[in-house]
Structure formats: C-alpha cells, structure tokens
N, C-alpha and C positions, 0 to 999 in steps of 0.2 A: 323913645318914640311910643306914643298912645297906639295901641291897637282895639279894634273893638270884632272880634273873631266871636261866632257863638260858640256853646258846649258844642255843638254836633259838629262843628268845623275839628274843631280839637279835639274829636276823638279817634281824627288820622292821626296818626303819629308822625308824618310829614309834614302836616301843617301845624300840628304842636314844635313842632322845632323851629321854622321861620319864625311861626311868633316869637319865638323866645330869641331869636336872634332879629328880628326886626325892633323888639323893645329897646336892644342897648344901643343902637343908633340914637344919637342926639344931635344929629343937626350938623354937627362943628365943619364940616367941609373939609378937612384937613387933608382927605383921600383926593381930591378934586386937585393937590398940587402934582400927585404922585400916578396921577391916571393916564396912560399913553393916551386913550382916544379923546378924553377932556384936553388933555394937552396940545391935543394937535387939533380937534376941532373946535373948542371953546364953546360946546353948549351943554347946559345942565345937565339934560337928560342923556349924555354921555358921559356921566362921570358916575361914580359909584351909587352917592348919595342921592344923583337922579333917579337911576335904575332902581336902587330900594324904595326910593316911592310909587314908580310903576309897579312892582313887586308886588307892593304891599293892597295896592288900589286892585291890583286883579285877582288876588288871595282872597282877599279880606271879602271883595263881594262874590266871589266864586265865580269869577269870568270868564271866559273863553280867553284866548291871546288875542289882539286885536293887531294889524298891522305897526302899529304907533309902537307898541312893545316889541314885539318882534325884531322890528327894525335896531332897536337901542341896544336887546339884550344881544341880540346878534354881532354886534358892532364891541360888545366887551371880549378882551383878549383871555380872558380868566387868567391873567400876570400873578394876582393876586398882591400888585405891589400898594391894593387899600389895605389889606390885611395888615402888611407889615406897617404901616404909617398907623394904620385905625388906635387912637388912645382906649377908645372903647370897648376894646376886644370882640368889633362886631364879626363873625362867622360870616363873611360874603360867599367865601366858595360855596357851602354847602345853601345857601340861600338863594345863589344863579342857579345849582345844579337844579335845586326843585322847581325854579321858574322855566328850565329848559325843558323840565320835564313834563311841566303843564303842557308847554308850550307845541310838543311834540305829540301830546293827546289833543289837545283842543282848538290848534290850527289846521287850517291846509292849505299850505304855501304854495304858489306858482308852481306850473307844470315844469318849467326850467329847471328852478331850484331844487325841487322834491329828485328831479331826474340825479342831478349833478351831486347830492348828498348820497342818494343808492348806489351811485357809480363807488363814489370815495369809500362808503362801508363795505361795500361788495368787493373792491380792491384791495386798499391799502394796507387791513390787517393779517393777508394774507402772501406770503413771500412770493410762491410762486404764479399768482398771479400777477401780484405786481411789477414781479421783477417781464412780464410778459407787457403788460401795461405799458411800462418804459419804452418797449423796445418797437410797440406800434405808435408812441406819443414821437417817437423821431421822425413816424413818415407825416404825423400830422403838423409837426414846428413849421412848415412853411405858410400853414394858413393859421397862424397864431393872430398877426395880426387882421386879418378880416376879421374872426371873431372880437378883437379887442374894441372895435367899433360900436358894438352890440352890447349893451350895459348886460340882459342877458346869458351872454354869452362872454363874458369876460374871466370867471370861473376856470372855462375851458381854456382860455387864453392863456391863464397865470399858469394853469397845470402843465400845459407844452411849455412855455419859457423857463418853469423850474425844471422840468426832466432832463438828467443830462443827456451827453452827448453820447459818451461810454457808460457803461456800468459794468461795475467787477466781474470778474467769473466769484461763483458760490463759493464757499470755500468748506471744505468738509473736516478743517482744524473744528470748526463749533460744532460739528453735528452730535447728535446724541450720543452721549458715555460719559466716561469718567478721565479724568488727565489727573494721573499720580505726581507727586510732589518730586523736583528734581531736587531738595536739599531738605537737612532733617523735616519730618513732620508738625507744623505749628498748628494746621485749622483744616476745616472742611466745609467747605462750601456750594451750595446753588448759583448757575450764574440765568438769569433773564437773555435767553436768545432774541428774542422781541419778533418785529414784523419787518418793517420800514427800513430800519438801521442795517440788518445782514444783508438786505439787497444794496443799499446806498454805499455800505464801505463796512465790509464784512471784517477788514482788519483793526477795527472797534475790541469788539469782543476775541477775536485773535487775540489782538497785543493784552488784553487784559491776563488772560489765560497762560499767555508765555510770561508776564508778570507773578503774579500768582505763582505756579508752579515752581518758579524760580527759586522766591523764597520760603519754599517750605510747603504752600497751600494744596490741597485736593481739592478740584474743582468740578465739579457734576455738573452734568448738560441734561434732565431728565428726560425721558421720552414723554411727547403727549401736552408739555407746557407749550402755550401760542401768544397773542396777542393778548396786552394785561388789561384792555377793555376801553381805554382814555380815551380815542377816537369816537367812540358810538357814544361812552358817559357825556362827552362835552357837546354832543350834538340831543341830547337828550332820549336818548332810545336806551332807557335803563336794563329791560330786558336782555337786550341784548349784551349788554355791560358786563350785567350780575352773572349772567348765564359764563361769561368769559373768567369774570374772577372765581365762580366755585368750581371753575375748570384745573385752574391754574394752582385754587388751591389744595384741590386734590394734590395735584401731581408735587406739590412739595410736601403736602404731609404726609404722600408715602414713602418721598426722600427722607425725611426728619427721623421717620419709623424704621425704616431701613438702616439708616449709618448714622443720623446724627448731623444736624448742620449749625455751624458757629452763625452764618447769615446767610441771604440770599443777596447778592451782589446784584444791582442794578447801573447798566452805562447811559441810560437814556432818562436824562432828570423828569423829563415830561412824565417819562414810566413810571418814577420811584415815587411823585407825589401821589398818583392814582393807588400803586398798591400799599403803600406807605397807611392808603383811605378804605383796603378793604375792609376793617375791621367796623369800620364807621356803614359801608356800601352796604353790609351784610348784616347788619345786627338785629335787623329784625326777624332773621332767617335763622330758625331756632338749630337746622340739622345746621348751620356753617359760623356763627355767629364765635363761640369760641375759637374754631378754625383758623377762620379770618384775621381772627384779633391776634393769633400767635404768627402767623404769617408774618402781617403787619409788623411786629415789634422785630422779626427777624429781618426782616427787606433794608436793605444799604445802600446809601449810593455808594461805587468804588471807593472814592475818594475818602468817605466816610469811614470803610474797613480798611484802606491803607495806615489812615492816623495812627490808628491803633498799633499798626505794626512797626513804629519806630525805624522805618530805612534811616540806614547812614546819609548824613550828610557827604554830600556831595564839591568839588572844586568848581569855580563858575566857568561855562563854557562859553560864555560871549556873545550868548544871544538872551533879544530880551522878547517878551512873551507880551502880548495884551492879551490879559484874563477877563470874557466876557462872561460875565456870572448869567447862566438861562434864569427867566424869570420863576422855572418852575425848582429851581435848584436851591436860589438866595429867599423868595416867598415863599416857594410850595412846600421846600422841607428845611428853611432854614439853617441852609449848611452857605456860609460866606467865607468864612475861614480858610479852612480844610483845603481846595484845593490848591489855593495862593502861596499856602506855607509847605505843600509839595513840591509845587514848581522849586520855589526859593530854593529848597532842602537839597534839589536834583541842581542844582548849578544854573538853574536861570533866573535873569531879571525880570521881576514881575511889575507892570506897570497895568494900574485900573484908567480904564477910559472916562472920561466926565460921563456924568447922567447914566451911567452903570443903572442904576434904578427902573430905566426904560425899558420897554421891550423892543425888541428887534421886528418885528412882527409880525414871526412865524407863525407862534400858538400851534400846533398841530397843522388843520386844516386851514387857518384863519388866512395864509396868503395866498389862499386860493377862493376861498368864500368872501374875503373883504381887499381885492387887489388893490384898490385906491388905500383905502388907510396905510395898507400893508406897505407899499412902496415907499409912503413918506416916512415910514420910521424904520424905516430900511437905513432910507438913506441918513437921517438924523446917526442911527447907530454904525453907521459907517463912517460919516464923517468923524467922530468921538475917537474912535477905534483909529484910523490911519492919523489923525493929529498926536498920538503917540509914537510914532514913528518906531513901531514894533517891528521885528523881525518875525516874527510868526502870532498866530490869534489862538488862543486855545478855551477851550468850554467844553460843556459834557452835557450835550444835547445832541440828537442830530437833527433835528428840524432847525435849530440855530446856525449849525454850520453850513447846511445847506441857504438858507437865508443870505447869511454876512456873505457866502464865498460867492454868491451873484451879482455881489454890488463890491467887490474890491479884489484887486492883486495880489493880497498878502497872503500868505498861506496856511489855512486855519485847521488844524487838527482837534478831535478831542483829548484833552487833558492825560487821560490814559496811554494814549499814542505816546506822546511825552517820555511818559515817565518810565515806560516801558524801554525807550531806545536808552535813556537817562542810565538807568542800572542794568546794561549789557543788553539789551534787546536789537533787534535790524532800527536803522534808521528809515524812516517814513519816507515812502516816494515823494510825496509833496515836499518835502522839503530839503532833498538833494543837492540841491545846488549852493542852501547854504554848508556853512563850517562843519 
C-alpha cells in the first residue's frame, strides 16, 4: 500500500511503525474470509482491510477520529484471526492498538459510552471490586431487560445477563507465597493471578498450582503483581496500560533476582498475548525496555510449559472433549497444538468444532460494548461446539468460558482443570455427574 506521511509525521515513532505496517498491505482480501464481524455483517469497512484504509486516511492526514471510524474500529474483536490468514505479514494488532490510541486522544464519545467504559476500567481489573460489582449486578438482573430496549443502554444490559448467579468464595490456595514442589525439584516458576479470572472461578489457578507442584514445580505468587493491563490497552488508554505492565514488571524482576524463574505461567490467553507484547508496549521506555523484553521471552501460556515437561501418557477415560481454541491463544500467541495433544496424552478424545477460526465473541470487554454482534457469534460458536456432541468444552480463557457457558448445557472447563483432575488432582464440580 502507497503511503504518503511527511518527515515530521515520521518522527513519532508511532506513526513510523503504521507506515511500515500499512505499506505491506496489498489489497488481496484474503483477511475479509477469516474476519468474524465481515463474516457476520458483510460490509467492507468491517473487515480488516476496510479498517486499514480508515486507518491509514486518519493517520496519513492527522485527523481527529471521526464517528464513521469509531464506529468500525470499535466493532473489531482484535481476534487477530487477519494476522494468521495475512500472506503479507501485515502487523494489524499493533496498527488497531495505535488507531485506538488516537482514537482515545482525539474523540469524545457519547456521555453513555464514556460512562460505561469508566465503569468497566474502574472495575474489572480489580478483584475486589469486582467481585463487589457481581454481587450488586444480581439485585440489578431484573431490569436487564428495560435497559435492553435502549441501544444506550444495552452495555448495561449485557453486563447484568453475563454476571452470574453465584460466585466463588476467594480462595487463599493463590494468595501471595510460594508452593514448594510435592516430588523431586524440576523448575521454578511465576504464576499471573490476573484480575477477572480469581473472582470468576478461582479454581483456574488452583488447579494449575496443584498441577505444577505435583510434578516437581515451585511455584511463586509474588506480592504487588495485578492486572497485565489488556483491558485499558484494548480500549486505548495506553497510559494507563504501560503504567500496569512496568508494575508487573517490576514485581517479576525482583522474582527472577531473588531465586530465578524457568517462566512466568500465564492461564488467561487474552493475558498472555498482552504480556507476551510488553516488550514491544515498552520499548521506547529506555528505564523498562530490556525489562520488558526479558519478561516477555519468559511469559507462558500453561499449556505451553506443560509440553515441555513430558507427563506420561495416560489410559482413555471415555470422555470426549471439544477444544475451543480462544482467539487470543491460536492468533495472539500462536499456540494450536499444545493444548490438543495434552488433552489426547491425559486419556481424552479431543474433537475441533467447525470454524474453530471464529471468535466466540467475548474479546474482553467486547460482549458488553458490542452485544448485537456479540450474540450472533455466540451463537454461530455454540452451535459448532454442541454438533460435536462433546462431553465436556475445554479452552484457556476465561472470557471464553464465561461466553460459551451462556449459550449452552455442556460443561466447559479451562484446559488446566482437566489436566489437573487427569494426573491425580479433585475432579471439577462441573462436571460431577459425568464418569
């Protein structure tokens, strides 16, 4: 793609980078088969290659956002399932991040909107608010639907109809320390407690830790890590972002100084692409930029530092599994493999749903800020999913599971839960009543 940016544009080093990732765009569409919102609404400027022309038209002249972009960029799930299709190796993530970021300086969105985004960053990356949040979203579900009437106010709608019913007591197996290895010493590790995830179903990270420990691992919870920033990055309030990952990565390079860590274990895919990106987040930040970069090379998804460790294969147990790969798991860190041939290893049948490639329509915040799209690829991924006639759903997100387990019966664990019950761990409430 021709660009025509002056020197003084390209002496940000923001907009030195889009250009160089708007240039390898050439046209070919091939993202436009692979695009949930093109998929499901069938107009240009909803498919990747549209947005990179709006992109490029508000860059290139130095524009304000204008409603028209707004609208499109807002309406992308950051799947990132153009990246894996793009022959071109064009960079869209980091080409939306910078369009969000304009867009967060030089908009100002509806008094509703502005409201309902404050709420979600003032809440969600923080446990104990959220998990308080929950527990007043119960007395509001009855006027769910009045709000849903109100395009407005729909936001609010999706938010009561996601919150459940119950939610966990805390559990204080994850709180800050250390968990000694119950069989010889193999590795030492960081695990990411997250935000979202301990209040939803704190036995995530449990099960991971009773895993882990099991076979050999030390596992650190350190004091002072929080929220890895993806929530505020993908709404474009960088600040706020950066500020979370030079938090974060303090708090492991005093781990790494202190004892030494083989990785930092991440269970929330959505997490692991973001920190997976501090190195990238940060590089122009002279005091964190090597920081960042060692972090990143250390950051795992689980499933990613189990490979490694060769568990025994396992007898099959008779049940079959549909493996919904999160978008930010299969594109964001390109791990497809890995957790399939876990399951397989641990005695279950692994069956891939059609159109795996799709998103489900979590995205983070997205089925709450886009509930119409959000619903319809809900359902698309649900129907995919039960036409396998699985006995259980497994993934390593929990914005996915929270998603799928709204629109279907079957009972969807993350991947780790699994594996964990797989090689001697409790079996999962949820899924008690099977074998």
């Amino acid at each position: 793609m021709q660009t025509s940016f002056t020197p003084q544009q390209l002496a940000d080093p923001n907009v030195a980078e889009s250009e160089k990732i708007l240039r390898k765009c050439v046209h070919c569409g091939f993202c436009t088969a692979t695009c949930p919102t093109y998929v499901t609404l069938g107009n240009e400027l909803d498919s990747p290659r549209g947005r990179i022309y709006l992109i490029k038209d508000m860059l290139e002249n130095d524009r304000p956002a204008d409603a028209q972009v707004v609208t499109h960029i807002d309406r992308c799930l950051s799947c990132l399932a153009c990246v894996t299709t793009c022959p071109s190796g064009v960079d869209y993530m980091h080409l939306v991040d910078h369009a969000r970021i304009h867009i967060e300086k030089t908009y100002r969105r509806p008094i509703m909107d502005r409201l309902i985004r404050n709420l979600l960053t003032f809440v969600l990356p923080y446990p104990k608010r959220f998990r308080t949040a929950l527990k007043l979203a119960r007395l509001g579900q009855p006027f769910a639907s009045v709000f849903s009437k109100t395009k407005a106010l729909r936001p609010l709608a999706s938010m009561l109809d996601l919150a459940p019913k119950t939610t966990p007591a805390p559990s204080t197996f994850a709180n800050p320390g250390t968990h000694v290895p119950q069989a010889e010493k193999r590795g030492r590790v960081a695990i990411l407690t997250g935000c979202a995830q301990p209040v939803l179903d704190p036995d995530i990270n449990d099960a991971t830790i009773r895993l882990l420990t099991r076979i050999g691992i030390e596992v650190v919870l350190p004091e002072g890590e929080g929220c890895c920033g993806a929530l505020v990055h993908h709404m474009g309030r960088e600040e706020q972002a950066l500020a979370s990952a030079r938090r974060n990565v303090d708090v492991w390079m005093r781990e790494i100084e202190r004892g030494g860590l083989d990785a930092i274990i991440i269970t929330a895919s959505g997490c692991g692409t973001t920190i997976k990106d501090y190195g990238h987040m940060l590089r122009l930040d002279a005091a964190y930029a090597d920081k960042a970069q060692k972090v990143s090379a250390l950051a795992k998804d689980i499933t990613e530092y189990l490979t490694d460790l060769d568990l025994p294969p396992l007898e099959r147990n008779g049940l079959t599994v549909a493996y919904h790969s999160a978008c930010s798991m299969q594109h964001g860190q390109k791990i497809t493999m890995a957790p399939k041939l876990l399951l397989k290893a641990a005695g279950f049948v692994v069956r891939d749903p059609a159109e795996g490639h799709l998103c489900c329509g979590s995205a983070g915040t997205y089925n709450i800020l886009q509930p119409e799209i959000s619903v319809q690829l809900k359902a698309r991924k649900v129907k995919n999913i039960e036409a396998t006639k699985a006995d259980i759903i497994a993934t390593g997100n929990i914005g996915c599971m929270t998603q799928i387990a709204s629109g279907t019966a079957i009972p969807i664990l993350h991947t780790v839960q699994l594996l964990d019950w797989a090689y001697g761990g409790k079996k999962p409430n949820r899924i008690e009543a099977l074998k």
